[in-house]
N, C-alpha and C positions, 0 to 999 in steps of 0.2 A: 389473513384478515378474519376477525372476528365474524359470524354472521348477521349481528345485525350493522354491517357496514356497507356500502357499496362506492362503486366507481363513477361518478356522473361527470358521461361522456363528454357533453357540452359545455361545463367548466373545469374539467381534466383535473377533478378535486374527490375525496372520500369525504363522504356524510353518514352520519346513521339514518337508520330507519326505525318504521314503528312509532312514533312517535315517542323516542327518547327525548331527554336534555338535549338541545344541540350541542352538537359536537363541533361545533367551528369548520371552518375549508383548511385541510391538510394538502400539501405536496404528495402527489405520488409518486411512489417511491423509486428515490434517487438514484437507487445503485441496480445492477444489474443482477440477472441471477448468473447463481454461482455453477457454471460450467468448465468444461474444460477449456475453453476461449478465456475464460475470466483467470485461470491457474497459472495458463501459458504467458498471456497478455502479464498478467503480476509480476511473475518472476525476472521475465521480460526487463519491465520497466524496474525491477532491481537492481537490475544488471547495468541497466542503463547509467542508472540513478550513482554507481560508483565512477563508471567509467566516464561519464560524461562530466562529473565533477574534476576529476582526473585533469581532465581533456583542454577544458576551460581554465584549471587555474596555473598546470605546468607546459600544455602545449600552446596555448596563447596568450602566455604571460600576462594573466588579467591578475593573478594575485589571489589568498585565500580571502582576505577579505573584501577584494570588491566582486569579487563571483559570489561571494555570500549574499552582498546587498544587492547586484542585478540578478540574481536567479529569487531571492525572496519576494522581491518587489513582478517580478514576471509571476511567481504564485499566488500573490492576494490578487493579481488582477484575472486572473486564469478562475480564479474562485470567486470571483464577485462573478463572472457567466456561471459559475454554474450552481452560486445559490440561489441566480434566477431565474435559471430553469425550471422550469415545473412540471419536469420529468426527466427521466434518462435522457441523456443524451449521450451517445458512446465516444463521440472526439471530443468534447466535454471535458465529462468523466474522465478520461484515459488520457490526457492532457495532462489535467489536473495530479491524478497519479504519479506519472512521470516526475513534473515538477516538483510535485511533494517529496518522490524519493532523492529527487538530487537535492533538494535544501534539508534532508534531513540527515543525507551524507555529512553534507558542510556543517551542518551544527557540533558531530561528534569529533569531526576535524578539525575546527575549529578550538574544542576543548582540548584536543590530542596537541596539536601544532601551535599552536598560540597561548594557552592557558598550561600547558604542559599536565594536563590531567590525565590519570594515568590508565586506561581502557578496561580497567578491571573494574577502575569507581565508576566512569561511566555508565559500565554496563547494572551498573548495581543501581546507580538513581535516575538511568533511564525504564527498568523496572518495575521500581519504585513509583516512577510519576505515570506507569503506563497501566499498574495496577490501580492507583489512586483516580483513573480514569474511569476504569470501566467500574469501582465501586461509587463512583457518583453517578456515572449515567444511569448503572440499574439502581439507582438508592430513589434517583427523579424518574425515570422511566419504566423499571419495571421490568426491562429487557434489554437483552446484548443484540438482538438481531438485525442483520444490516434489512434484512424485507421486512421490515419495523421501520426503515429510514423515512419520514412521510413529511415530518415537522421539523423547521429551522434548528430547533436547538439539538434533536437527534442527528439533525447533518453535522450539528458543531460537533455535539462530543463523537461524532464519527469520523471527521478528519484530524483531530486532535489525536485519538486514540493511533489512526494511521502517521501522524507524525511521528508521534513516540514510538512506533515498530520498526521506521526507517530508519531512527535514532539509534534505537537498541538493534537493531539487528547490525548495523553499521558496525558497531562497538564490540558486540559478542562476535562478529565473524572476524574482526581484526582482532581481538583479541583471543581467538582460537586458530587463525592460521598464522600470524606473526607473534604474539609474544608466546604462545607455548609451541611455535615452529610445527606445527602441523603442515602445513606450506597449502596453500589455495585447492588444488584437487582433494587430497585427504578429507582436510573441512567439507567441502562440497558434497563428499560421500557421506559424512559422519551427519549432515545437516539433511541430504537426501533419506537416508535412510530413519532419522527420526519422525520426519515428514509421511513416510511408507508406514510407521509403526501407528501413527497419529491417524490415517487410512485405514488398517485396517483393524483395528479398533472400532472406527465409525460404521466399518462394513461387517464386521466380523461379530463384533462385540456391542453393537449397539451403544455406545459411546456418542454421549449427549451432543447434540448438532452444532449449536454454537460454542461451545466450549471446542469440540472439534476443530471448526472453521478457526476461530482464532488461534489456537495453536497453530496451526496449520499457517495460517497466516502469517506468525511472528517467525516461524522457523524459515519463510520462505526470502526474507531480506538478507538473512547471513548466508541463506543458501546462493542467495542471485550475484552478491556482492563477492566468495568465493568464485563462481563461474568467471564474473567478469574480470576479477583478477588471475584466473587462472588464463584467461586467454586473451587478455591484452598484454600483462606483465613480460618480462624477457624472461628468455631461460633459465639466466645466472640465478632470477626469483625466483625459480619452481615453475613458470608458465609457457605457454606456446608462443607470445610473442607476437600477437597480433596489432598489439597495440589499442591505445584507449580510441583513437579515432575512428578505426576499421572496426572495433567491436560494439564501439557506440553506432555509430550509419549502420550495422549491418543488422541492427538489433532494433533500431528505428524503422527502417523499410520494412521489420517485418511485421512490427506493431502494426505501422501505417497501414499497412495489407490490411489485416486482422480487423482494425478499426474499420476501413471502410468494408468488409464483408459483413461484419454486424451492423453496422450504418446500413446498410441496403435490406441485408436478409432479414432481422432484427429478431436473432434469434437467440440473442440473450434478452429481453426486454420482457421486465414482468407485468404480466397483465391484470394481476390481483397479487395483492402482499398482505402477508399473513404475519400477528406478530410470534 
């Protein structure tokens, strides 16, 4: 946050000071800071976001496309709480996550199983629409930074930009562990390890922060979405066979933990955002 900005406590809104222009009442800012809680919690709800798609349209015969239309319809109402929150909220927030990874599994499945589109286009005009994303937000905003999240339209183009990652990252991890047969572990290392390289760059190298984070971000959907095929899938597929149900519940309970220990301790929760 800029300095002449502040936090005023008793309407949980940023104003300037000095006697500028007003500045209107902003949202404080929506997302959490980025800890190792928020890495784990992400990849997490990656992992989820395949297996739990899985789960619902082959283990409870609900079908691809009506699991399309009840998991889409459970995420605009998940995001109508939390465009009206007027702050963090971490079971929220991480709800909403969740939800967004599993509808944006079923979008590229969708294209993959119904529309017969072939994972290599996808992965090209999910790209595409996720680069055309972040040059409109910073063309109207000025900045990629999620501790920048303060105002309605910044929340927009910042669940927009996380759909198109759960998209594309859907698309690019299926089409690196099944069409060029790298099989779900390989991927997972290949996806881990550009992640490590993206790290330490930012530690090493000083490698610009947000551009960082986002990488880091995009690389962590293909990363979650190998995991969880790697340990739900059966052996004959390359995986340990756990299955979509035991790896979704077990990956749930552990979010659920996660969630209410920052719920209580509130130790992701920023106290001042800075663009």
């Amino acid at each position: 946050m800029s300095n002449n900005q502040e936090i005023n406590p008793s309407t949980n809104t940023i104003q300037k000071q000095h006697g500028e222009e007003d500045f209107g009442k902003f949202l404080i800012s929506k997302v959490p800071q980025v800890t190792i809680f928020f890495w784990v919690i992400k990849i997490m709800a990656t992992t989820v976001g395949e297996t739990a798609a899985d789960y619902l349209n082959f283990h409870l015969h609900i079908g691809l496309t009506n699991t399309t239309v009840i998991m889409s319809a459970l995420l605009i109402v998940i995001l109508i709480f939390q465009y009206r929150a007027n702050r963090y909220v971490p079971s929220v927030y991480w709800t909403s996550v969740v939800m967004i990874s599993v509808v944006g599994t079923l979008v590229t499945d969708n294209l993959t199983d119904h529309f017969g589109v072939p994972l290599i286009l996808s992965t090209i005009v999910f790209s595409i629409l996720l680069a055309l994303t972040f040059i409109l937000w910073y063309a109207n905003e000025k900045t990629l930074s999620i501790h920048s999240i303060f105002t309605t339209k910044r929340e927009t183009y910042y669940w927009l930009t996380i759909l198109f990652t759960f998209a594309l990252g859907t698309a690019a991890g299926d089409l690196v562990s099944e069409d060029l047969k790298l099989g779900y572990l390989l991927s997972g290392i290949i996806f881990a390890g550009a992640i490590a390289l993206v790290t330490i760059g930012y530690y090493k190298f000083k490698m610009n922060a947000v551009l960082s984070f986002w990488i880091a971000y995009i690389l962590t959907r293909p990363l979650g979405a190998s995991i969880g095929d790697f340990l739900s899938q059966s052996s004959s597929k390359g995986g340990l066979g756990l299955g979509t149900t035991g790896t979704s519940f077990l990956f749930l309970i552990i979010i659920l933990g996660l969630v209410v220990y920052l719920s209580i301790s509130k130790r992701d929760s920023l106290q001042r955002s800075s663009q």
